[in-house]
C-alpha positions as CSV (number, residue, x, y, z in Angstrom):
1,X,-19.8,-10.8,-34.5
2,X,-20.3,-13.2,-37.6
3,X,-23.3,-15.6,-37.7
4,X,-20.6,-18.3,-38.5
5,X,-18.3,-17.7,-35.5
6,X,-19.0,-20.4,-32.7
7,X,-20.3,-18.8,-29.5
8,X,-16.9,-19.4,-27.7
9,X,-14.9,-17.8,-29.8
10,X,-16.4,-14.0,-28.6
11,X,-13.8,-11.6,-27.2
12,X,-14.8,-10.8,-23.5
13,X,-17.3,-13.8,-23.1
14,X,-17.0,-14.9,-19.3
15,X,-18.7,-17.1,-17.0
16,X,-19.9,-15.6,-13.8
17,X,-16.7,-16.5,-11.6
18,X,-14.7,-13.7,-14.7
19,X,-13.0,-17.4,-16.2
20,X,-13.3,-17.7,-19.9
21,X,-16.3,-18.7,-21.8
22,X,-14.6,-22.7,-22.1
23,X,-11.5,-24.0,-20.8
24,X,-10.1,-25.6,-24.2
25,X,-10.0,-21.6,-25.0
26,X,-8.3,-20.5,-22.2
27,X,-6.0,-23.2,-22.6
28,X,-5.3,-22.7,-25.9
29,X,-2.6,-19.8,-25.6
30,X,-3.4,-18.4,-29.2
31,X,-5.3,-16.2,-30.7
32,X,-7.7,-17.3,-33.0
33,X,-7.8,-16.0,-36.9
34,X,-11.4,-15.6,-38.2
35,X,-12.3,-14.5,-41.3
36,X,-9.1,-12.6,-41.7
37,X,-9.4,-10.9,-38.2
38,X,-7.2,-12.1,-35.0
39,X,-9.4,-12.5,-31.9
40,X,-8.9,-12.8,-28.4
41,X,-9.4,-16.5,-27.4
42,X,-7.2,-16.4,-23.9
43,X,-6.7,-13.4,-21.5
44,X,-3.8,-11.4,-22.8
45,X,-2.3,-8.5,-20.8
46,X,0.3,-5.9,-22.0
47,X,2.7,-7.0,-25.2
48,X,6.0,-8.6,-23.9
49,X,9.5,-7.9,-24.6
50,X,9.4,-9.5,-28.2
51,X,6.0,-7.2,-28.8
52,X,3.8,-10.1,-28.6
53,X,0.6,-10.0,-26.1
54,X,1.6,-12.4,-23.2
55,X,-0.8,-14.8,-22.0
56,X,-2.1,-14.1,-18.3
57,X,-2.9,-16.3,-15.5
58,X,-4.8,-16.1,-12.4
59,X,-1.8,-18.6,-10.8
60,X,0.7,-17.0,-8.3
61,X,4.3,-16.8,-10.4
62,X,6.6,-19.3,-8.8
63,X,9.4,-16.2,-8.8
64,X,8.5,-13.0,-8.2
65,X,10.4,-10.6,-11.0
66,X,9.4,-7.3,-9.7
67,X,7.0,-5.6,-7.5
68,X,4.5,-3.1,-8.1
69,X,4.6,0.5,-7.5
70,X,2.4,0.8,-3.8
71,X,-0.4,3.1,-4.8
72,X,0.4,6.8,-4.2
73,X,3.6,6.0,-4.6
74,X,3.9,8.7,-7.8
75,X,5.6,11.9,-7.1
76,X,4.3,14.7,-4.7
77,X,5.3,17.1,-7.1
78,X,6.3,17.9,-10.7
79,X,9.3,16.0,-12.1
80,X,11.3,19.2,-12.9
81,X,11.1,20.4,-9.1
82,X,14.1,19.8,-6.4
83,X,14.4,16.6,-5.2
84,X,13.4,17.5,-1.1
85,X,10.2,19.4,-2.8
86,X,9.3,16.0,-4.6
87,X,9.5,13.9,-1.1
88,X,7.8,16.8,1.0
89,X,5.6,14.0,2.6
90,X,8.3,11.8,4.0
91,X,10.6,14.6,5.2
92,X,7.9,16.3,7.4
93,X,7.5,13.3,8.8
94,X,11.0,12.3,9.0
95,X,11.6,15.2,10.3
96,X,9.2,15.4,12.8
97,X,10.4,11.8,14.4
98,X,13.9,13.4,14.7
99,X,12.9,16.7,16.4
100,X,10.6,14.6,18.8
101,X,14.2,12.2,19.5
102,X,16.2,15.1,19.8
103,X,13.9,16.7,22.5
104,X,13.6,13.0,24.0
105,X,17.4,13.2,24.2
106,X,17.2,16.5,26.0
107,X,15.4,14.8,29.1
108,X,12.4,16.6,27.4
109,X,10.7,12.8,27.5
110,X,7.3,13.3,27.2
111,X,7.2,16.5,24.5
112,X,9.4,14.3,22.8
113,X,7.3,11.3,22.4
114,X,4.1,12.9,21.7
115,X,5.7,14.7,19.2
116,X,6.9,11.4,17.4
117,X,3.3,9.8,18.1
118,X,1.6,12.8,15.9
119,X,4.2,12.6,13.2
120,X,3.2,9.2,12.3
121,X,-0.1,9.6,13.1
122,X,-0.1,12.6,10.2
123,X,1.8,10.7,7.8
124,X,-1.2,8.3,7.8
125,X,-3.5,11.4,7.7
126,X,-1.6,12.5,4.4
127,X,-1.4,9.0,3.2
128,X,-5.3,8.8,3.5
129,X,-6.0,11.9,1.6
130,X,-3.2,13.3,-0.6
131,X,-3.4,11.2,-4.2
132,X,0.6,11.1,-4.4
133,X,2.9,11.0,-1.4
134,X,6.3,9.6,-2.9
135,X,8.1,7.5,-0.4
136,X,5.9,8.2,2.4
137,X,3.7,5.0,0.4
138,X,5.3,1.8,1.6
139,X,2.8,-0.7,0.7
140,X,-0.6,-0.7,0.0
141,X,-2.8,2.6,1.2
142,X,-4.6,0.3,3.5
143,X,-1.8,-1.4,4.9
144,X,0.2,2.1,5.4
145,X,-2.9,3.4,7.0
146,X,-2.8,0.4,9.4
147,X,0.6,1.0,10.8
148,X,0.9,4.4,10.7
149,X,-2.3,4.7,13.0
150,X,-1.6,1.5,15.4
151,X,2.0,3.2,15.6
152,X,0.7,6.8,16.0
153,X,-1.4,5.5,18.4
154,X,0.3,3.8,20.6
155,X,3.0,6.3,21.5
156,X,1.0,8.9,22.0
157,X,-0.9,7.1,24.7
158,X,2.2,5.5,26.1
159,X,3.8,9.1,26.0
160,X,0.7,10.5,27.8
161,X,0.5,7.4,30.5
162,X,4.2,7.9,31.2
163,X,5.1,8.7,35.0
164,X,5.5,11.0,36.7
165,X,2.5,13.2,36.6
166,X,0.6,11.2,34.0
167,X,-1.6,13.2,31.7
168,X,-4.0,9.8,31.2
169,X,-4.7,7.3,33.2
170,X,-6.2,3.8,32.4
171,X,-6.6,1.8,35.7
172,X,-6.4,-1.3,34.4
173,X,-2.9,-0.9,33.1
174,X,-2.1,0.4,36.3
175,X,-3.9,-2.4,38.5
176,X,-1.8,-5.0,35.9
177,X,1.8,-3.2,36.3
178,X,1.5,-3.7,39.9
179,X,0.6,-7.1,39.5
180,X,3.0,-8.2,36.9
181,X,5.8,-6.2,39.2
182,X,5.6,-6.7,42.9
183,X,8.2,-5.2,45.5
C-alpha cells in the first residue's frame, strides 16, 4: 500500500477474532476512494441485484429469503442425462425401502425390515463418500450422516431382535419388556 494510507484503511486487515481492523470501518458501509483507487473498508460479499457489492454481517437475518443448496446436493450425473439417471442415489434407496415394505406386506416381516434398515444405512454410506448425490442430500452431510445411520441402525437391530426366533438377543431389553409388561 501507500506510505500515506492510514493503517486501517488496508484491505483484509483483521484482528484475531476475523472482525475488521476498527469498528468505525466496519461501520462505515462504504468503500473508501484513495488516491484514485476504491478500497475495501467493510466486508463485502457478492454484488447485489443493482451490481453493487452488498455489505455483509455476521448477525442472523431477521427473515430468512432462501436457503442454501445442502452440500452434495449437485447432480449425480451430467445435466444432459435422463432425469432417473441424475437421482440414481435416491431411487436406490427409495427403491430399496419399497421392496423391503412390499416383502413386509407379504408376512415376509423380518426380510422385509432388514432390507429397509440397509437401504438407509447405504444411503448414508453413499452420502459419506460420493461428492454429488442429488436429492439423496437433505441437509448438511453431517446431519444426513446422523439420521441415516441412527435410522439404519435401529431397524436393523429391531428387525433382527424381532420374535419369534430372534436372530440377536440383548437381555436387558428382554429382562425390561417383561417388566414394563406383566401378565
Amino acid at each position: 500500500m501507500h506510505g500515506t494510507e492510514p493503517h486501517s484503511a488496508h484491505a483484509g486487515e483483521t484482528d484475531s477474532d476475523g472482525t475488521p481492523a476498527e469498528a468505525e470501518d466496519a461501520e462505515s458501509g462504504a468503500d473508501a476512494v484513495h488516491e484514485g483507487e476504491p478500497t475495501a473498508r467493510d466486508a463485502v460479499s457478492a454484488p447485489g441485484p443493482d451490481g453493487q457489492p452488498r455489505r455483509t454481517t455476521r448477525r442472523f437475518p431477521l427473515f430468512t429469503r432462501d436457503t442454501a443448496r445442502p452440500e452434495g446436493g449437485g447432480r449425480a450425473a451430467p445435466r444432459d442425462a435422463p432425469a432417473p439417471a441424475r437421482q440414481w442415489p435416491i431411487l436406490a434407496v427409495t427403491g430399496a425401502v419399497g421392496l423391503g415394505l412390499l416383502l413386509t406386506a407379504l408376512d415376509l416381516f423380518k426380510i422385509g425390515t432388514l432390507l429397509i434398515g440397509v437401504a438407509l444405512l447405504a444411503g448414508g454410506v453413499m452420502r459419506w463418500t460420493l461428492p454429488d448425490v442429488g436429492m439423496l442430500a437433505v441437509r448438511s452431510r453431517f446431519t444426513d450422516l446422523v439420521t441415516y445411520g441412527v435410522l439404519g441402525v435401529t431397524i436393523v437391530l429391531l428387525a433382527m431382535m424381532a420374535q419369534p426366533n430372534p436372530l440377536l438377543e440383548i437381555p436387558f431389553l428382554d429382562d425390561t419388556l417383561h417388566f414394563t409388561i406383566r401378565t
